[in-house]
C-alpha positions as protocol buffer text, in pm:
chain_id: "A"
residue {
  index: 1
  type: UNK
  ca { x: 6432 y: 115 z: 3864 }
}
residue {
  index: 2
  type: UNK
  ca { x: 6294 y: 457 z: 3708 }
}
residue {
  index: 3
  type: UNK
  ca { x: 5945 y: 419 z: 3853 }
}
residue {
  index: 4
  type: UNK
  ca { x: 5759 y: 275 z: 4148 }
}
residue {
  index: 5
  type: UNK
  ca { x: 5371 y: 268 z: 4147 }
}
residue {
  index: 6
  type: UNK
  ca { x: 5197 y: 169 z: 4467 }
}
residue {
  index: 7
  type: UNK
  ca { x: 4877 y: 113 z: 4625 }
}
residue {
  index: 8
  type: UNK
  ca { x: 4768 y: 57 z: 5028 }
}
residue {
  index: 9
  type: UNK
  ca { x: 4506 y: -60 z: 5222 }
}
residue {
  index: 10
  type: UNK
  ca { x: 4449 y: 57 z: 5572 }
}
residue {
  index: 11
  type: UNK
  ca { x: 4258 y: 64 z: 5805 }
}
residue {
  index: 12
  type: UNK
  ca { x: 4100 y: 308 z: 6104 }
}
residue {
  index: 13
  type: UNK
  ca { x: 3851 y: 338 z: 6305 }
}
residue {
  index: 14
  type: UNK
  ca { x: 3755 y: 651 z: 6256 }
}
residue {
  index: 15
  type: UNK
  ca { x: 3562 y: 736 z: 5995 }
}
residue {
  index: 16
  type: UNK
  ca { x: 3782 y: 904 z: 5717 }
}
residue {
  index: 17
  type: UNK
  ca { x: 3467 y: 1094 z: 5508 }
}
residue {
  index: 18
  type: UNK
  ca { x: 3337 y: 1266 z: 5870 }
}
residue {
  index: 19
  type: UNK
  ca { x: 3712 y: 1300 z: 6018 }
}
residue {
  index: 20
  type: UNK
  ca { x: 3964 y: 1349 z: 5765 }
}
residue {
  index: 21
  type: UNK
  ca { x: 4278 y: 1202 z: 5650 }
}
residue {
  index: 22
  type: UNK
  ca { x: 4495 y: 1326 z: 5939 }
}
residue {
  index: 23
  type: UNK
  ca { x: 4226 y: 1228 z: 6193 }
}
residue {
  index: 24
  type: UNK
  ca { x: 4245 y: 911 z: 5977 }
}
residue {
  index: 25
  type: UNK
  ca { x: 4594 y: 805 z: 6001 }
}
residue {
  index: 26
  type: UNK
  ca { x: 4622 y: 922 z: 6376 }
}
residue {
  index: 27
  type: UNK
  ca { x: 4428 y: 649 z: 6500 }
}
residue {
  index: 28
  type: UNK
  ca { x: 4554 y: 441 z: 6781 }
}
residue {
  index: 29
  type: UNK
  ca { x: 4461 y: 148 z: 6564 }
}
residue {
  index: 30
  type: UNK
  ca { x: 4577 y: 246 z: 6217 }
}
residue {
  index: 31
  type: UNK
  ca { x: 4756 y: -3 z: 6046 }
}
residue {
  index: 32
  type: UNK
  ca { x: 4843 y: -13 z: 5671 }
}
residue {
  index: 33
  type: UNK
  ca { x: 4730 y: -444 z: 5552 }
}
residue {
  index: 34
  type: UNK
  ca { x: 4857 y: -450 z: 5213 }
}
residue {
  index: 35
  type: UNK
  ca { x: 5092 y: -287 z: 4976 }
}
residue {
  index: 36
  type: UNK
  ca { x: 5047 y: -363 z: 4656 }
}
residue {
  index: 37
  type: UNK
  ca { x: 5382 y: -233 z: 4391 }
}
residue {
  index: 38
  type: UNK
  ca { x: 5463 y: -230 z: 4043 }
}
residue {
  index: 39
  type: UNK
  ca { x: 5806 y: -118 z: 3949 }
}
residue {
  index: 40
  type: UNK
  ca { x: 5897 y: 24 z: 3586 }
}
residue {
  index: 41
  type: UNK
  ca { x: 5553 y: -105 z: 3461 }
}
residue {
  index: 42
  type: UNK
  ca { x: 5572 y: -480 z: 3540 }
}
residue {
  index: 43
  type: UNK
  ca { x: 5384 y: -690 z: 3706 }
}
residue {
  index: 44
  type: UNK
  ca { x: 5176 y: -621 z: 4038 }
}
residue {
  index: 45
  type: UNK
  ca { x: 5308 y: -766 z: 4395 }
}
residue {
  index: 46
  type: UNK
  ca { x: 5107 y: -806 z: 4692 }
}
residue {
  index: 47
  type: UNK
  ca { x: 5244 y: -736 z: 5066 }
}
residue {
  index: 48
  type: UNK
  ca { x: 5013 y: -861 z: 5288 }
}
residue {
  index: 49
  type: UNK
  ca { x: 5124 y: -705 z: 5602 }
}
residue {
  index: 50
  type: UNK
  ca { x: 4858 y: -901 z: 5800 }
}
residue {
  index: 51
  type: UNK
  ca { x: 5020 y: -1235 z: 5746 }
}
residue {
  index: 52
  type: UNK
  ca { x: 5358 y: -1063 z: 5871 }
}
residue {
  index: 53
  type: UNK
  ca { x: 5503 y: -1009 z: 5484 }
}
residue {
  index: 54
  type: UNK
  ca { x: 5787 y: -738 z: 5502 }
}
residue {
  index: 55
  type: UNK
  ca { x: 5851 y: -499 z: 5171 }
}
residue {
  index: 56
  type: UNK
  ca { x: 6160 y: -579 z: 4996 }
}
residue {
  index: 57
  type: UNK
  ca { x: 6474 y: -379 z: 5079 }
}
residue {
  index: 58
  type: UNK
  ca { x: 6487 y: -274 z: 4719 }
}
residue {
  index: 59
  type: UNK
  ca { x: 6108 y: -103 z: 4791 }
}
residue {
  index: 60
  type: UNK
  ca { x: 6208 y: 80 z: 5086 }
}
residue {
  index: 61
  type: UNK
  ca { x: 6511 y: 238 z: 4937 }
}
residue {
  index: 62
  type: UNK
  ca { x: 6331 y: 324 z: 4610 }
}
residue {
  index: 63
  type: UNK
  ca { x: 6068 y: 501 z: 4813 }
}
residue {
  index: 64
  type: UNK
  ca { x: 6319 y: 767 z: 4969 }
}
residue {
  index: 65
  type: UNK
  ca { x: 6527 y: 725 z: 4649 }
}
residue {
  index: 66
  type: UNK
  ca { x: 6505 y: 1100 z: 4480 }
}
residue {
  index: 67
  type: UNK
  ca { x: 6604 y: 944 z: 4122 }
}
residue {
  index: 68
  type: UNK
  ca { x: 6280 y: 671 z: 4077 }
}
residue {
  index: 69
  type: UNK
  ca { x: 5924 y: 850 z: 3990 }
}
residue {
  index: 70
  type: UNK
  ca { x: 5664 y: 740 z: 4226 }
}
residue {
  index: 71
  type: UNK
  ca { x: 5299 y: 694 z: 4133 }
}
residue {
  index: 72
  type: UNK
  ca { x: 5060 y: 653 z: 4392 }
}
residue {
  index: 73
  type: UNK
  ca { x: 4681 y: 585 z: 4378 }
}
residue {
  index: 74
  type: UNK
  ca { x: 4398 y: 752 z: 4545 }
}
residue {
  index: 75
  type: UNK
  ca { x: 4682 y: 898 z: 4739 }
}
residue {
  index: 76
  type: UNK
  ca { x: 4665 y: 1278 z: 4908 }
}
């Protein structure tokens, strides 16, 4: 694996445009619901933390993994 691109949905409830990101993510109630990943290019998966879906061990370690090029979108 060379590169990992990945997209989440969360969700707060505060307000992220009045608040802020760190406000954001704070929350009591923050949660991240899906995870969406593409690695090298291929084709998109969906982790749909909601219905108790886990991220494959390979996803984990490539996300601390120094060597693979992450692309993430919308992401701070």
């Amino acid at each position: 694996m060379k590169q990992l691109s990945i997209d989440i949905e969360t969700y707060s409830s505060i307000d992220i445009t009045k608040s802020g990101m760190y406000q954001y993510v704070q929350s009591s109630d923050f949660s991240i619901l899906l995870f969406a990943y593409s690695v090298d290019g291929g084709a998109v998966e969906v982790v749909d933390f909601t219905a108790g879906e886990s991220l494959p061990s390979e996803i984990l370690s490539a996300l601390t993994d120094p060597t693979v090029q992450k692309h993430a979108y919308n992401a701070a």
